[in-house]
C-alpha positions in Angstrom: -26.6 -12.7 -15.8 -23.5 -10.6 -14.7 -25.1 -9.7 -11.6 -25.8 -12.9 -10.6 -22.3 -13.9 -11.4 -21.4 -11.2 -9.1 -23.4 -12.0 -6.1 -21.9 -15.4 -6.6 -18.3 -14.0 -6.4 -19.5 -12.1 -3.8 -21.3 -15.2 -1.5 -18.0 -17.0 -2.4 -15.9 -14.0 -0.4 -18.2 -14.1 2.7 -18.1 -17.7 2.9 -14.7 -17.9 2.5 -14.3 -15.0 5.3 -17.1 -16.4 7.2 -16.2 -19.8 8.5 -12.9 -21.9 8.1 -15.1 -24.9 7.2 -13.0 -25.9 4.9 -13.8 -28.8 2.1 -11.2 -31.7 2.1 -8.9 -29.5 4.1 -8.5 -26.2 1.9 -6.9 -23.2 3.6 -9.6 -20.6 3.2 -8.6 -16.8 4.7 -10.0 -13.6 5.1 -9.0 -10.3 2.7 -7.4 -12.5 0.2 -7.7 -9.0 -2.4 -3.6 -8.1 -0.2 -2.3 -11.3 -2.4 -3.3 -10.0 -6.2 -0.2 -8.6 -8.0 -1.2 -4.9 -8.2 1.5 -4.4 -11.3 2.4 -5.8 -14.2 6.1 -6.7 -13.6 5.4 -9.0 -10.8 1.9 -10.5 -12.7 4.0 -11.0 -15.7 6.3 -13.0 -13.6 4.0 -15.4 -11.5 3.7 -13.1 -8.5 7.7 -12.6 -7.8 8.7 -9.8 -6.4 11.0 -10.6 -3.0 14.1 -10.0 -4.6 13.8 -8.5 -7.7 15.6 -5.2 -8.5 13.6 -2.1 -7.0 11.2 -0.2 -8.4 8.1 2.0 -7.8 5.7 -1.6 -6.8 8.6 -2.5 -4.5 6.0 -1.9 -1.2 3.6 -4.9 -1.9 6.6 -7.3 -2.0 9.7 -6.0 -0.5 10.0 -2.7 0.8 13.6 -3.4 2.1 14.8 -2.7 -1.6 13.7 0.7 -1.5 16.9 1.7 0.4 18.9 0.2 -2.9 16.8 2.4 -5.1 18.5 4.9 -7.6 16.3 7.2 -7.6 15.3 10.0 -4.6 11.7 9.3 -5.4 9.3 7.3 -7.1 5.5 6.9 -7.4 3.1 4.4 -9.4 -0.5 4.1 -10.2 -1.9 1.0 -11.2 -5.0 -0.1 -12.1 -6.4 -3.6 -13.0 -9.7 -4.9 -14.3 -10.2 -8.7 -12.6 -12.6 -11.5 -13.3 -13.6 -9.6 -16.3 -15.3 -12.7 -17.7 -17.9 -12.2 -14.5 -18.5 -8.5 -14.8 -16.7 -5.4 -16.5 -16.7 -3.2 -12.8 -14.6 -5.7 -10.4 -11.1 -4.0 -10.6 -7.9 -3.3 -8.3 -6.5 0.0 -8.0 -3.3 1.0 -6.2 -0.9 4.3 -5.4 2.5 4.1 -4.3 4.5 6.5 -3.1 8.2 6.3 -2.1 10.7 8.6 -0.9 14.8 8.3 0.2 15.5 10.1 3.3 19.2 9.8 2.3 21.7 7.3 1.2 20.8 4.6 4.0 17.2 4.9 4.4 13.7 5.4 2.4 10.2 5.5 3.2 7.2 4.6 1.3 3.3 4.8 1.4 0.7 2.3 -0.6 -3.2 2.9 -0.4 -5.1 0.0 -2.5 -8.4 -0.1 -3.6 -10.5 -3.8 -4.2 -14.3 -3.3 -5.6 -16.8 -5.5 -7.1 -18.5 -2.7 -8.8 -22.7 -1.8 -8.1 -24.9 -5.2 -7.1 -28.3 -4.1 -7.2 -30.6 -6.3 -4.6 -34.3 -7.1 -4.5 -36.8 -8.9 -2.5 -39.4 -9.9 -5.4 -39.2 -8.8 -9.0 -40.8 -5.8 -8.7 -39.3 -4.0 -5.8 -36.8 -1.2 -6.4 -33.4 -2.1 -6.6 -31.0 -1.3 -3.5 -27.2 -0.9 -4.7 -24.7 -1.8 -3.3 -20.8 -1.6 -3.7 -19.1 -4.2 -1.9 -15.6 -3.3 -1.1 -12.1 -3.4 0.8 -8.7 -1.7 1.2 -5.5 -1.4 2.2 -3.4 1.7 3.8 0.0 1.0 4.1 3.2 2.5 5.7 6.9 1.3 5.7 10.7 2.2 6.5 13.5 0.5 5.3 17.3 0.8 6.6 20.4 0.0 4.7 22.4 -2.0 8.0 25.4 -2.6 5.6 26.4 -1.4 2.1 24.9 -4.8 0.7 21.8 -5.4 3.1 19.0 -3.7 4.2 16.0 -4.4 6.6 12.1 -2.6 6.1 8.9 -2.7 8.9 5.7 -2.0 7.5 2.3 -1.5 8.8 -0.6 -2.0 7.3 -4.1 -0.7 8.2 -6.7 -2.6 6.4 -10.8 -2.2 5.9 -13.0 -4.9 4.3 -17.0 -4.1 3.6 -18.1 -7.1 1.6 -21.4 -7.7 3.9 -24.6 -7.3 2.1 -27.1 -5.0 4.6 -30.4 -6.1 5.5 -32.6 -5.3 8.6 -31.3 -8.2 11.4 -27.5 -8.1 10.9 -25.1 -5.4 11.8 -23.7 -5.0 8.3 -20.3 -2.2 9.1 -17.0 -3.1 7.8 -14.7 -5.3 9.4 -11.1 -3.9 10.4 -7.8 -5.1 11.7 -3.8 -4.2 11.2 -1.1 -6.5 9.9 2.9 -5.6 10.0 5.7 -6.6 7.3 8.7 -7.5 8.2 11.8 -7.9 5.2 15.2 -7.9 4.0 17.4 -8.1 0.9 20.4 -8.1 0.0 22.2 -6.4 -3.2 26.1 -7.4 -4.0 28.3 -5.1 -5.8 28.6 -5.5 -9.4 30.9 -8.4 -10.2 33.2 -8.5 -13.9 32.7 -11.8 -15.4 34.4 -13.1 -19.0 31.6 -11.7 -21.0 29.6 -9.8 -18.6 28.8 -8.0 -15.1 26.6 -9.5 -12.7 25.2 -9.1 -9.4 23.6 -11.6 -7.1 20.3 -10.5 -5.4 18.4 -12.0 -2.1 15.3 -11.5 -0.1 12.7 -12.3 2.2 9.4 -11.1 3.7 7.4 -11.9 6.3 3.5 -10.1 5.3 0.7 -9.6 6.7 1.0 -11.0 10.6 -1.3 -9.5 12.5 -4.7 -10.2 14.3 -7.4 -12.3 12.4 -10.7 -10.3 11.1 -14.1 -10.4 11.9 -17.1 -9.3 9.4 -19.8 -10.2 13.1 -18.0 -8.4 15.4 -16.9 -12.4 17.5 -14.5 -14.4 18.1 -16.8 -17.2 16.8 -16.4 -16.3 13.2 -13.2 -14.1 12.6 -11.0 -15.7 9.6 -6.9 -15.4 9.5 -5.4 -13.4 7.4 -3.0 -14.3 4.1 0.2 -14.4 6.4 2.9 -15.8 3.8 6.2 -15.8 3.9 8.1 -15.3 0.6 11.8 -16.2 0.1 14.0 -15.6 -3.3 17.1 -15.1 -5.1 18.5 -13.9 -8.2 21.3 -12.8 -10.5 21.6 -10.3 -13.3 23.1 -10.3 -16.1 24.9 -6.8 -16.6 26.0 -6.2 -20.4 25.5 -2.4 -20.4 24.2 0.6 -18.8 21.2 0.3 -21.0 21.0 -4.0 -21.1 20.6 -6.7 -18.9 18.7 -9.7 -18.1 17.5 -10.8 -14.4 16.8 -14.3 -12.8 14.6 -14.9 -10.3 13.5 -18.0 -8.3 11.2 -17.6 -5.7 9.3 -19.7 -2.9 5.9 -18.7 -1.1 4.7 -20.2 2.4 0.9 -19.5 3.8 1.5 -18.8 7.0 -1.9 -20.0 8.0 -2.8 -23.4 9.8 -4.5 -26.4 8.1 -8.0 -27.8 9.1 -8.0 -30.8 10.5 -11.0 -32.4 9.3 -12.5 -31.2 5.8 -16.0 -32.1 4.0 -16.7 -32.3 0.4 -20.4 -32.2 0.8 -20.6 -36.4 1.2 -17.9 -37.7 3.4 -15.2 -36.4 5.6 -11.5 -36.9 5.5 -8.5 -36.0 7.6 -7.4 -36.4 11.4 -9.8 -39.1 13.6 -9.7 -36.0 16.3 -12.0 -37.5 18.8 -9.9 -41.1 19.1 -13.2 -43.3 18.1 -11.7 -44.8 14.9 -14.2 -42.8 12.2 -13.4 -39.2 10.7 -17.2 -38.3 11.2 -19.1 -34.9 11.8 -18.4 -35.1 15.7 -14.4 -34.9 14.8 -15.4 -32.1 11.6 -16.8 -30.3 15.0 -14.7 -30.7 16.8 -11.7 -29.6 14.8 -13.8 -26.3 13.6 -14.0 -25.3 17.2 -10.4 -25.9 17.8 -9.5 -23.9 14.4 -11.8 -21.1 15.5 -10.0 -20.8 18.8 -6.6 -21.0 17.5 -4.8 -17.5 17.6 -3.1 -16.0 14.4 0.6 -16.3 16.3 -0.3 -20.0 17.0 -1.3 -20.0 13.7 1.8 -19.1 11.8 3.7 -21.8 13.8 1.2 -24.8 13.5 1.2 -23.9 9.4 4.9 -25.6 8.9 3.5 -28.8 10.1 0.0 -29.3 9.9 -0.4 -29.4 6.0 -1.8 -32.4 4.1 1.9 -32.4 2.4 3.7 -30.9 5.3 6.3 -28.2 4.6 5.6 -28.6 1.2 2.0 -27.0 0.8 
């Protein structure tokens, strides 16, 4: 039964990465592992992590507050099991590695590890089982810059590998690549005497994963955007030691990915009337897929702020 559950999980993950056909509109992208919190800071506090104080995990979410770090160098392992109520060998692994040049500046590596474990496959009942180990990764690079005493900048690049096709004898089964680029800041006051208390105010922002969409056949016909977001935040803590003090954090997240135009819930379809006829029918559903195919991932990022079912909102 776990396997089956598995090769669901899986099918789910190559449809997703396979078409933007979306139902009733849903965003659907490629890679989607580079969006699971990798420790258990961030996790614990619903994905935030833009302008939180630095630490070790900083490179997933803001490697622009490596140049406020305190210490010279850092580095993190981190592993976590995921869907375990599907199977006991899907889990995300991650290393992290950062280093300060000198006072102003830091660099920092990441490699992350996303795998569904062994799926045995079989044509009848009685064949020998093939495994296979559906996976994909991420190798990442960054260098961040203090440009004042309070704000710093960080570029990142990220190289990343995804092998979730199942092989058989008619399709060309090797993994799909592409690159994406970061691009963040943050910003760090001094610490500020209150009544009862220090404090100091925090700020950031990050622009992940822009880059060129992927493809698992090798097309243009079916290659899926990837998670672009952009993630914005502040905070304040509050200082009452060396050894105590309390941070908050308010964050907001923006997919930086367009919206179908048309969607399909498996009985009717809903959303722009595309072709001008009156009816939101399968020639507009058509229509719109062939436009969202063709749209490029910089087009992309620009149409997502407007497109939405909500607007900005979503």
């Amino acid at each position: 039964m776990k396997k089956m559950k598995k090769i669901a999980l899986l099918l789910t993950l190559l449809v997703v990465s396979q078409y933007a056909k979306a139902q009733d509109r849903v965003i659907t992208t490629g890679v989607p592992f580079l969006l699971i919190a990798a420790d258990a800071r961030s996790a614990g506090m619903a994905d935030m992590g833009v302008a939180t104080s630095a630490d070790a995990f900083s490179q997933q979410y803001n490697p622009a507050k490596y140049a406020f770090s305190l210490d010279k160098q850092g580095f993190s392992v981190s592993y976590t099991p995921y869907l375990a109520s599907i199977a006991n060998d899907i889990s995300l692994g991650q290393l992290t590695y950062y280093n300060k040049i000198n006072e102003r500046s830091a660099f920092a590596g990441s490699f992350r590890y996303f795998g569904l474990g062994d799926i045995e496959l079989r044509n009848s009942f009685d064949d020998t089982p093939r495994t296979v180990n559906p996976n994909e990764l991420a190798i990442d690079g960054s260098y961040s810059l203090k440009l004042s005493e309070r704000f710093s900048m960080a570029v990142g690049g990220r190289f990343i590998r995804s092998a979730l096709r199942v092989p058989d004898l008619n399709n060309d089964v090797s993994a799909a690549t592409t690159f994406a680029v970061d691009i963040a800041a943050y910003y760090q006051s001094e610490e500020i005497a209150y009544d009862d208390f220090n404090g100091r105010w925090r700020g950031g922002f990050n622009l992940q994963n822009l880059g060129p969409k992927i493809s698992y056949d090798k097309d243009d016909l079916n290659d899926n955007f990837l998670p672009a977001n952009l993630r914005l935040g502040g905070g304040f803590d509050f200082i009452f030691d060396e050894y105590n003090k309390i941070g908050v954090t308010a964050e907001v997240t923006k997919l930086l990915v367009p919206t179908p135009k048309v969607g399909y819930n498996g009985a009717t379809y809903s959303g722009e009337d595309v072709n001008g006829d009156g009816v939101v029918d399968v020639d507009d559903f058509n229509q719109a897929r062939e436009e969202y195919r063709t749209t490029s991932w910089t087009s992309g990022i620009f149409k997502s702020f407007g497109d939405a079912t909500a607007g900005f909102s979503v």
